[in-house]
N, C-alpha and C positions, 0 to 999 in steps of 0.2 A: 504493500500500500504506500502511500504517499506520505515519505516521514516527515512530513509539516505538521501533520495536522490526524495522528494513530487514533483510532477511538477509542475510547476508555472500556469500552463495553467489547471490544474483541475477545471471543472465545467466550465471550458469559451468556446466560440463557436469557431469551428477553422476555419482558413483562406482559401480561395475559393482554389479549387479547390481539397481539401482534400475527401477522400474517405469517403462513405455513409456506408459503410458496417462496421458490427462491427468486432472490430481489437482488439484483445489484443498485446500491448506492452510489452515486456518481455526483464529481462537480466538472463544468466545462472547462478549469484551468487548471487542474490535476494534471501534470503529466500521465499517472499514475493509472488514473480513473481513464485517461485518451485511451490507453493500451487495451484496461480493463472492457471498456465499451467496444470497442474494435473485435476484438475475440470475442465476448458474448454474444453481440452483435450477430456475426457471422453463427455462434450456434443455435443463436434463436429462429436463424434464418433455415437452417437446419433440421428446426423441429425440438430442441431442447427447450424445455419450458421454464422460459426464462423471462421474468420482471422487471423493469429500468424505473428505477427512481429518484429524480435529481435529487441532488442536496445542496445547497449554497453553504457550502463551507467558512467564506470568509462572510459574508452579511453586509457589507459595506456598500452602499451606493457610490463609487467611487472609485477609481483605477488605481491600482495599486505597483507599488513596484515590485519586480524581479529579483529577490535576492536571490544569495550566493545557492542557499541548499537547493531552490528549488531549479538553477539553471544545472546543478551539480545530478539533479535527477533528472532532467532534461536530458544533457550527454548520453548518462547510463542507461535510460530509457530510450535513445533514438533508436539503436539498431533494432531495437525489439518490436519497436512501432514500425518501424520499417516494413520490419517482415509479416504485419500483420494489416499493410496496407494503409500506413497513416506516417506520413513526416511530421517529426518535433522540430519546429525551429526556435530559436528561442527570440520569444515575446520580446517586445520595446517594455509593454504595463500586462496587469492580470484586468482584464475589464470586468465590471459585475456580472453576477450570471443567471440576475430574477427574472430581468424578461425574459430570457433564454429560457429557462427551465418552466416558466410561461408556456411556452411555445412548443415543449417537450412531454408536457404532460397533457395536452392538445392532440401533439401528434401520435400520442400511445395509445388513442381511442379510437386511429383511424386505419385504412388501410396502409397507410404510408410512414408509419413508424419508424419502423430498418432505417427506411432510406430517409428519414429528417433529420434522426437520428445523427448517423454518420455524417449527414451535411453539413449540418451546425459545427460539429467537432470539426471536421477538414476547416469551416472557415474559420473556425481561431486559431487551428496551428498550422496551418498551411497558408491561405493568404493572408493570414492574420486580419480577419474583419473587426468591426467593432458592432459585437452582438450584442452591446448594450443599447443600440438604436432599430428604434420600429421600424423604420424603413430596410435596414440591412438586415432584420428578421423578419418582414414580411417578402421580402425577392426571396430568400434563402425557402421559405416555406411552397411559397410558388411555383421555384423550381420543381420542386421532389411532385408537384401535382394538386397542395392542399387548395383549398377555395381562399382567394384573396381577401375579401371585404369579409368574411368570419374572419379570420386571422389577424386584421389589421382592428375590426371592432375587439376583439380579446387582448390583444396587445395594450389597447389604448383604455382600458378599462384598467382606474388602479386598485379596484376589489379585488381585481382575478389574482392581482401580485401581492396584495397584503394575504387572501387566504392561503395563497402557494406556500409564500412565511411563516403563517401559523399552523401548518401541514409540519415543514421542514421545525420549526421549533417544537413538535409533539415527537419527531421522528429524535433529535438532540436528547431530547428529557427521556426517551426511551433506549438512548444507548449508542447512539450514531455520534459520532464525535468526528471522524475525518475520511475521507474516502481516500479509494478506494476501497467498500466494505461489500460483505456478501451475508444479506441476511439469508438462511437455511434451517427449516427443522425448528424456529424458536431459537434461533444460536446465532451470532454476527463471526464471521471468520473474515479474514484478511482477502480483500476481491482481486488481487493480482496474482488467481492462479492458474494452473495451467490447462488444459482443452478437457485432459482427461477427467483432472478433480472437477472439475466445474459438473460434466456429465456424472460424475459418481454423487456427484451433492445432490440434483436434478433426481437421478435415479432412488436415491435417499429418503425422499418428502414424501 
């Protein structure tokens, strides 16, 4: 996972009422979480029954800078994103990630999930967009196929991003502390793992 930000809750059992199904945990400036999205991504697309749920990690409305650790996991992490079909480059800033994750929990209701999914992620590490602006998430949605004028009224709606927040802060109180995580079984395990354990967790629940 992404050692910025380990969750406190890895490897403990989480509190009732928590979904059975396996979930990965994800933020859009995770190096961590890019890799982990990439790989499940593709086993979801597979048939492995697999859940995507943002996390806004840092919470901030505001662009943050790049420190040392995380360009240091950037590095360690490119060849692997590479090979999973995703280039790390490393960021100028970290931009926020609510309307994104907006936009993400949108696109898991539709037919075009996979593919917003992955979209979103290439355009912050690859041309580095700024997915903190409605415009540059309502083209990115477009592309993949979603209906434009729904997308840009959900965007522009700041209930949809205050409730996504008190989601993600039930999700915090319940044991989520930093992504890349993999809730399974009532249990959080570290979500940076590899094709086989992910299916043996899947086959698990």
């Amino acid at each position: 996972m992404d050692e910025r930000r380990a969750p406190d809750g890895a490897g403990a059992p989480m509190m009732e009422g928590m979904s059975d199904a396996v979930t990965l945990f994800h933020d859009l400036t995770s190096p961590a979480a890019a890799v982990a999205v990439m790989r499940l991504t593709s086993l979801a697309v597979d048939g492995v029954p697999i859940a995507f749920e943002g996390f806004e990690a840092i919470g901030i409305d505001m662009a943050m800078p790049v420190d040392l650790d995380t360009l240091a996991v950037i590095d360690r992490l490119a060849p692997v994103a590479e090979a999973e079909g995703l280039v790390l480059r490393r960021p100028r800033t970290l931009p926020p990630t609510g309307l994104a994750h907006v936009l993400l929990a949108h696109g898991e209701t539709t037919e075009r999930a996979h593919e917003l999914r992955i979209a979103v992620y290439r355009a912050v590490w690859e041309p580095q967009q700024a997915i903190d602006d409605i415009d540059t998430l309502v083209a990115i949605a477009t592309d993949v196929g979603l209906d434009e004028p729904t997308v840009a009224e959900l965007l522009g709606d700041r209930v949809a991003l205050a409730s996504r927040r008190r989601l993600m802060a039930t999700h915090r109180r319940d044991g989520v502390g930093g992504v890349p995580v993999i809730l399974a079984s009532r249990t959080l395990v570290p979500g940076l793992l590899d094709a086989d354990q992910v299916r043996a967790l899947a086959a698990a629940v």
